[in-house]
C-alpha positions in Angstrom: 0.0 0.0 0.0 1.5 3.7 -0.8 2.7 5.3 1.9 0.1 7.9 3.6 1.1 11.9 3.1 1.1 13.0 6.8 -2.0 15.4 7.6 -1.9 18.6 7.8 -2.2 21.2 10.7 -3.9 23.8 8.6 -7.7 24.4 9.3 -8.8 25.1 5.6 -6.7 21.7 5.1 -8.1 19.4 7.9 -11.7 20.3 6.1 -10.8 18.5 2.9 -8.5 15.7 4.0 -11.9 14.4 6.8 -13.8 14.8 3.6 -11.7 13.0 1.1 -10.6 10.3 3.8 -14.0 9.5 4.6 -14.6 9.3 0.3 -11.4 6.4 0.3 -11.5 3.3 0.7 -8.5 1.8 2.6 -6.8 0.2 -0.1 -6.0 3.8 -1.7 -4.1 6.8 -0.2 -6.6 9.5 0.3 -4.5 12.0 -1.7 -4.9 10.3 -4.9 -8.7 12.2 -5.0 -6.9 15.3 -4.6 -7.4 16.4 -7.8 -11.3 15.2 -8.3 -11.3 17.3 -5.6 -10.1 20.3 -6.4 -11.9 20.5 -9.6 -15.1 19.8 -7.7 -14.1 22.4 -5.4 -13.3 25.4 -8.5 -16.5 24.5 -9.8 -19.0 24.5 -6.1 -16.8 25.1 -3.2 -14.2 28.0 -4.0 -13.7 28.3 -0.6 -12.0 25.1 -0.3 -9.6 25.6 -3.3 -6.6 26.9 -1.1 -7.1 23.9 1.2 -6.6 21.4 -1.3 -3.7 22.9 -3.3 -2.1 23.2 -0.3 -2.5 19.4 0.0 -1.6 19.0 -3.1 1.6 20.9 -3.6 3.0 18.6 -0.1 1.9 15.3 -1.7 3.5 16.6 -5.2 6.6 17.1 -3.5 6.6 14.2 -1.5 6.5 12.1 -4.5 3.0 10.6 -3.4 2.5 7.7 -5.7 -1.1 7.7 -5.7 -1.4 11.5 -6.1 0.9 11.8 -8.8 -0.7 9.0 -10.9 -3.9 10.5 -10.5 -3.0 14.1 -11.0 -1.4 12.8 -14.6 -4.9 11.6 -15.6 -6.8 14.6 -14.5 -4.2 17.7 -15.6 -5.8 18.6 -18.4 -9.4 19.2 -16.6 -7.4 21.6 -13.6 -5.6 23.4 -16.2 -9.1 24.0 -17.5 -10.9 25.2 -14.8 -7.6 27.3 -13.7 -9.8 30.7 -14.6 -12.4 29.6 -12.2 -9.3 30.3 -9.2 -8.2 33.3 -7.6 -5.1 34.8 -8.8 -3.3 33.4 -5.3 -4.3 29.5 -6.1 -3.4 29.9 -9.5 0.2 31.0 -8.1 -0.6 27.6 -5.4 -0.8 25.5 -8.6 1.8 25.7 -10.5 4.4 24.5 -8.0 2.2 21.1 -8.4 2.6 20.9 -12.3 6.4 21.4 -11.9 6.5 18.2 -10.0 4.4 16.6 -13.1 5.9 13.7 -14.6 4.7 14.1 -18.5 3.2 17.3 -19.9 1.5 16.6 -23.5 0.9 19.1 -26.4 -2.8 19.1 -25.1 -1.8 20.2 -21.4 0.4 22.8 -23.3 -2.5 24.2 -25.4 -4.7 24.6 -22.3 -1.9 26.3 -20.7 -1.3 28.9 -23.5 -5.2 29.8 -23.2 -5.1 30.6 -19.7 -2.3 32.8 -20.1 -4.1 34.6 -23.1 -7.1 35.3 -21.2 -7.6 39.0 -20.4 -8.0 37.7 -16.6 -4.8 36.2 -15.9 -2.6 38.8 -13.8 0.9 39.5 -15.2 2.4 38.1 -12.0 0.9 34.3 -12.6 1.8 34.8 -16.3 5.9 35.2 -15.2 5.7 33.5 -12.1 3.9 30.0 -14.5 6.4 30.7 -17.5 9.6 30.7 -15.3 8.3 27.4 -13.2 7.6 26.0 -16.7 11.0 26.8 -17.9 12.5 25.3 -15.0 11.6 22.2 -15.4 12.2 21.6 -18.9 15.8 22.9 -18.1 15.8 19.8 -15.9 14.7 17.7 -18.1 17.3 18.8 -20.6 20.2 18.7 -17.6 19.1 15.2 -16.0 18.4 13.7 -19.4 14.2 13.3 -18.3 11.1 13.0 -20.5 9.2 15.3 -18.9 7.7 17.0 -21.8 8.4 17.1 -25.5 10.8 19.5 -26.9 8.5 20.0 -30.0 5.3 20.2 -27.5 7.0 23.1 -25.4 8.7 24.9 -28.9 5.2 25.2 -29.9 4.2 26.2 -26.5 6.6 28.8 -26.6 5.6 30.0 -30.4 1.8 30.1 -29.9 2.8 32.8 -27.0 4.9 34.9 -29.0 2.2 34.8 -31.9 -0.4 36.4 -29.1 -3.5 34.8 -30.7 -5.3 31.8 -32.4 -4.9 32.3 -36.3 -7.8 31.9 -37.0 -9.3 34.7 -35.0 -8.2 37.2 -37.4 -10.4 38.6 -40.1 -9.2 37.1 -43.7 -11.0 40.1 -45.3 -9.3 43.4 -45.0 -10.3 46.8 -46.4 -7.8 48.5 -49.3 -5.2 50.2 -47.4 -2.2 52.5 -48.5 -0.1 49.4 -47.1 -1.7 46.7 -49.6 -1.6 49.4 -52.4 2.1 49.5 -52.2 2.3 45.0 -52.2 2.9 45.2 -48.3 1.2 42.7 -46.2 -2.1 43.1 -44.0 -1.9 43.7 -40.6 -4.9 43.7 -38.4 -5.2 46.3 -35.5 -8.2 44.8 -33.9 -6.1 43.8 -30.9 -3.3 46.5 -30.3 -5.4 47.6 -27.1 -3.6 44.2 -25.9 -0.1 44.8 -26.5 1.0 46.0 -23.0 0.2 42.4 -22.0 1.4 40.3 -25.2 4.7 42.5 -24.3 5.2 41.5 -20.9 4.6 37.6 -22.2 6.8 38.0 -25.3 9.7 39.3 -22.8 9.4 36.6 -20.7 8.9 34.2 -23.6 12.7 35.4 -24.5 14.3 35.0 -21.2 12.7 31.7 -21.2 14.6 30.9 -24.6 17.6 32.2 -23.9 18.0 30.3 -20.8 17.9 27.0 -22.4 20.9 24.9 -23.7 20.1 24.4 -26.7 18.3 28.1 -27.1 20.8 28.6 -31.0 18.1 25.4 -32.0 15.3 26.5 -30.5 15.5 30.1 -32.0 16.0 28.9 -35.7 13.5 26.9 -35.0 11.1 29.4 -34.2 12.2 31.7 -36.7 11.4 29.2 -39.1 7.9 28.9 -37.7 7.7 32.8 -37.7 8.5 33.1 -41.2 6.3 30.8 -42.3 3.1 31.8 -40.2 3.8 36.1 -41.8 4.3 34.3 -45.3 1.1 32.0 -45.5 -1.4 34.2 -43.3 -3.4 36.9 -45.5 -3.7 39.3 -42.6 -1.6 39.0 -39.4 -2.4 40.5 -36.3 -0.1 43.4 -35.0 0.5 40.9 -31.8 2.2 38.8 -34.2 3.9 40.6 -35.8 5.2 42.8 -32.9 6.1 39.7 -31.2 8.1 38.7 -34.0 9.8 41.6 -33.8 10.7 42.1 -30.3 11.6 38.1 -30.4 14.0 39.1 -33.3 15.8 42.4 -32.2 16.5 40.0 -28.6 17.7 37.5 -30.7 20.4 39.1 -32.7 22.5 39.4 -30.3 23.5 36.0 -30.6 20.5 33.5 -30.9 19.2 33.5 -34.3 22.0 33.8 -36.9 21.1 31.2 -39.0 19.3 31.1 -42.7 16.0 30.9 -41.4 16.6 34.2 -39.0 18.2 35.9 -42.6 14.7 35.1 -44.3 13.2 36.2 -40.9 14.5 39.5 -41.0 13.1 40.3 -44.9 9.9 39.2 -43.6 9.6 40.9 -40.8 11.1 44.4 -42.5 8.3 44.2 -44.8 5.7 43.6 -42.0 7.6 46.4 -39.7 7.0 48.7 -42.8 3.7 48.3 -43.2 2.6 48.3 -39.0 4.3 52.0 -39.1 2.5 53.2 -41.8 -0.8 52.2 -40.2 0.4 53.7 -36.7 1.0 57.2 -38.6 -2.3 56.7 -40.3 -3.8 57.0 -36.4 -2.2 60.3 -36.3 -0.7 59.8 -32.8 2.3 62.0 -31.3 4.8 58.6 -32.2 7.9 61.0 -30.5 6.6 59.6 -26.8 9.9 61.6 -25.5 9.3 64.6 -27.0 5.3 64.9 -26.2 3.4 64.9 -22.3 2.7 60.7 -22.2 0.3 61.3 -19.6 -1.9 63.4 -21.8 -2.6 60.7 -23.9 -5.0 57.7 -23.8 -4.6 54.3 -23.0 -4.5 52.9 -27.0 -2.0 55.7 -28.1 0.1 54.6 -25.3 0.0 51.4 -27.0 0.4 53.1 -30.5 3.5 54.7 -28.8 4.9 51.8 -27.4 4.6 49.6 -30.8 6.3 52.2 -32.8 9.4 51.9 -30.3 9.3 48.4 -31.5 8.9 48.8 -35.1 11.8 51.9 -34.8 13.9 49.4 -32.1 14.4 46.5 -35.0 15.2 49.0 -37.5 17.8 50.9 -36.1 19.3 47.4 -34.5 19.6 46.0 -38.1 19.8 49.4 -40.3 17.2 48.7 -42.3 16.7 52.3 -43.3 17.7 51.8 -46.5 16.3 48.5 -47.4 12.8 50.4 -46.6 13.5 53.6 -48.2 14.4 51.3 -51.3 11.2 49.8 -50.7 9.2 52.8 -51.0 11.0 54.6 -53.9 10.5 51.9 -56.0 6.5 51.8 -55.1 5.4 55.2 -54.2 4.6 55.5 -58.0 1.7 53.7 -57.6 -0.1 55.5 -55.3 -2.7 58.3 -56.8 -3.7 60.0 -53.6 -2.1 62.2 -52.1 -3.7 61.7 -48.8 -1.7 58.1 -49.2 1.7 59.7 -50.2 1.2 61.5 -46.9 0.7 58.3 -45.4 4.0 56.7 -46.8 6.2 60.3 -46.5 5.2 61.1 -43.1 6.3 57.2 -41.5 9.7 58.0 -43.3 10.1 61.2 -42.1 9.5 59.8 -38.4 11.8 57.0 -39.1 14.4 59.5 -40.5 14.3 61.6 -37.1 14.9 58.6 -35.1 17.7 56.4 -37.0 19.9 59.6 -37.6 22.0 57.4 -40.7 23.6 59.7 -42.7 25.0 57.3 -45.2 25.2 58.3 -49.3 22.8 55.8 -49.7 19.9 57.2 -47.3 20.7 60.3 -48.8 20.2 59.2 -52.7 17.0 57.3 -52.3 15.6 60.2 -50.3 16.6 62.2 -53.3 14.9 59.6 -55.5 11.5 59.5 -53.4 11.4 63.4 -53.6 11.7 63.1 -57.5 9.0 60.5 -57.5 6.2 62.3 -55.2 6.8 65.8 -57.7 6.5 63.5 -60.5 2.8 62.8 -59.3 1.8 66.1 -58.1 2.1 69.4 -59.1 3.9 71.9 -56.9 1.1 73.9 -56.1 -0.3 70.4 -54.4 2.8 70.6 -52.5 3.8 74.0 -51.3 1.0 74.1 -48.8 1.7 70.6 -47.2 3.5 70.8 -44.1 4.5 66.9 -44.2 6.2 67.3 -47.4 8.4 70.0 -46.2 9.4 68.1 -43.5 10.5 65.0 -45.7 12.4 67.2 -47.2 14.2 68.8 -44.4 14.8 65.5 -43.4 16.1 64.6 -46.6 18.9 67.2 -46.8 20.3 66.3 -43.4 21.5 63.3 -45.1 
């Protein structure tokens, strides 16, 4: 017969171990109904949640035989029912799934929609992710099969993407972006990116702390690339993740040919997620303007244009997006979306400072183009356009 886990002192504990001892028969440990109970407890008797994950996070460690074979059956139903808890038994969980013996791609997917919910405080998203880590670092250090690599890789990618693919609209308006062959993005969501940030950082320390993290980067770069290629219209949670993953990653990380294919990707998508941010007509300058004056959403509006100007400047990819534009900006008719395009590269222009020949002669080349389209009487009165071109002749 398995050994007993000794009772415990605490009041809210001694309720549920009289009531799950009087439930057992003698032939099985009491503790192995732990986790029946618990999800019979998130479900009727939330006051009684504390009591058994206290119970349960002593029998986890105590390598309770009967508890641990029946907490493996019945994981995927408590990571279900993990919104039903307060934020404090959430945190009272997780040290129980660290002592877990298997985690499967299904445990992982229920675990990547708890921490997407809008509920889930910041500190249980961190505080899950690192225990998560943890372990798998274990597994990789003690040789273990506590999860699969390719179960937890995915894990890992589905939180840097910041939402289910299919959950973004495959039918998007005609915008100065698709006009000019750049890809859709979809701002439906930015409101979120405060959070998604917060994951996404911790989603890279998590990376960068594994042995193998050169693999698991190209990996997901792969993955990345892929997902921006094939999907219609990406949301601005991808693709912001994707680039914060990235300009982390260069440091060391992702080198490899699918991080070089990566980067064109991405430069294409950064392009286009600027131009839409301009469109909002935001102060993008958060340093030079009063932060506090603005709302919630342009703080987000803000904070994504950091990104976007972040991976550019890391990888000067100035020019590769000026070229871009000169050799597209023909296309446009309106001048309401030559605005658009000349007013993101005027911002970018202030905030990279690269003074190369090259900045310099495709500037040249996009002024040529825009009074190509319109007359200068269009011009003279646009206050955008002379601003390009101040910025122009500073390089």
């Amino acid at each position: 017969m398995p050994a007993r886990a000794p009772l415990c002192q605490d009041s809210r504990c001694r309720v549920v171990q009289r009531h799950l001892c009087f439930r057992c028969t003698s032939m099985h440990s009491w503790t192995s109904a732990l986790p029946d109970a618990l999800q019979e407890a998130a479900l009727t008797q939330r006051a009684t949640v504390t009591g058994c994950l206290q119970l349960m996070q002593r029998a986890a460690a105590q390598r309770d035989m009967s508890f641990m074979v029946s907490l493996e059956q019945q994981l995927g139903g408590i990571l279900g029912l993990l919104a039903n808890m307060t934020a404090d038994q959430q945190m009272l969980f997780f040290p129980v799934f660290f002592f877990t013996k298997s985690v499967t791609d299904e445990h992982f997917r229920k675990l990547v929609e708890f921490i997407r919910l809008d509920t889930t405080e910041p500190r249980v998203v961190t505080y899950s992710l690192n225990l998560v880590n943890i372990r798998f670092i274990r597994q990789q250090q003690e040789g273990g099969t506590w999860a699969e690599p390719s179960a937890y890789i995915s894990c890992l990618l589905s939180l840097l993407i910041g939402c289910r693919l299919n959950d973004i609209s495959r039918l998007a308006p005609p915008t100065v972006e698709i006009m000019l062959g750049l890809p859709s993005v979809s701002f439906s969501n930015l409101a979120k990116w405060d959070r998604h940030n917060a994951i996404v950082q911790t989603v890279c320390d998590s990376i960068y702390q594994l042995q193998n993290e050169k693999q698991v980067a190209e990996i997901i770069c792969q993955q990345l690339q892929q997902i921006l290629d094939s999907e219609p219209v990406t949301s601005v949670l991808t693709v912001l993740g994707a680039l914060v993953f990235f300009t982390a990653a260069q440091g060391g990380s992702a080198q490899g040919g699918s991080a070089h294919k990566l980067s064109h990707v991405l430069t294409r998508h950064c392009l286009a997620t600027m131009m839409a941010l301009v469109d909002m007509e935001v102060p993008l300058l958060a340093k030079e303007e009063k932060c506090d004056s603005l709302r919630v959403d342009n703080l987000a509006v803000v904070s994504a244009w950091d990104v976007c100007v972040k991976f550019c400047t890391s990888f000067a990819l100035s020019t590769r997006i000026l070229e871009i534009i000169s050799n597209k900006i023909k296309g446009l008719k309106a001048l309401s979306d030559v605005q658009v395009v000349v007013s993101t590269m005027t911002q970018l222009l202030k905030q990279t400072r690269d003074s190369s020949q090259q900045i310099g002669g495709l500037c040249s080349s996009i002024v040529t183009e825009v009074q190509a389209l319109f007359s200068e009487q269009d011009l003279k009165t646009e206050q955008w356009w002379a601003d390009f071109k101040y910025e122009a002749n500073l390089h």
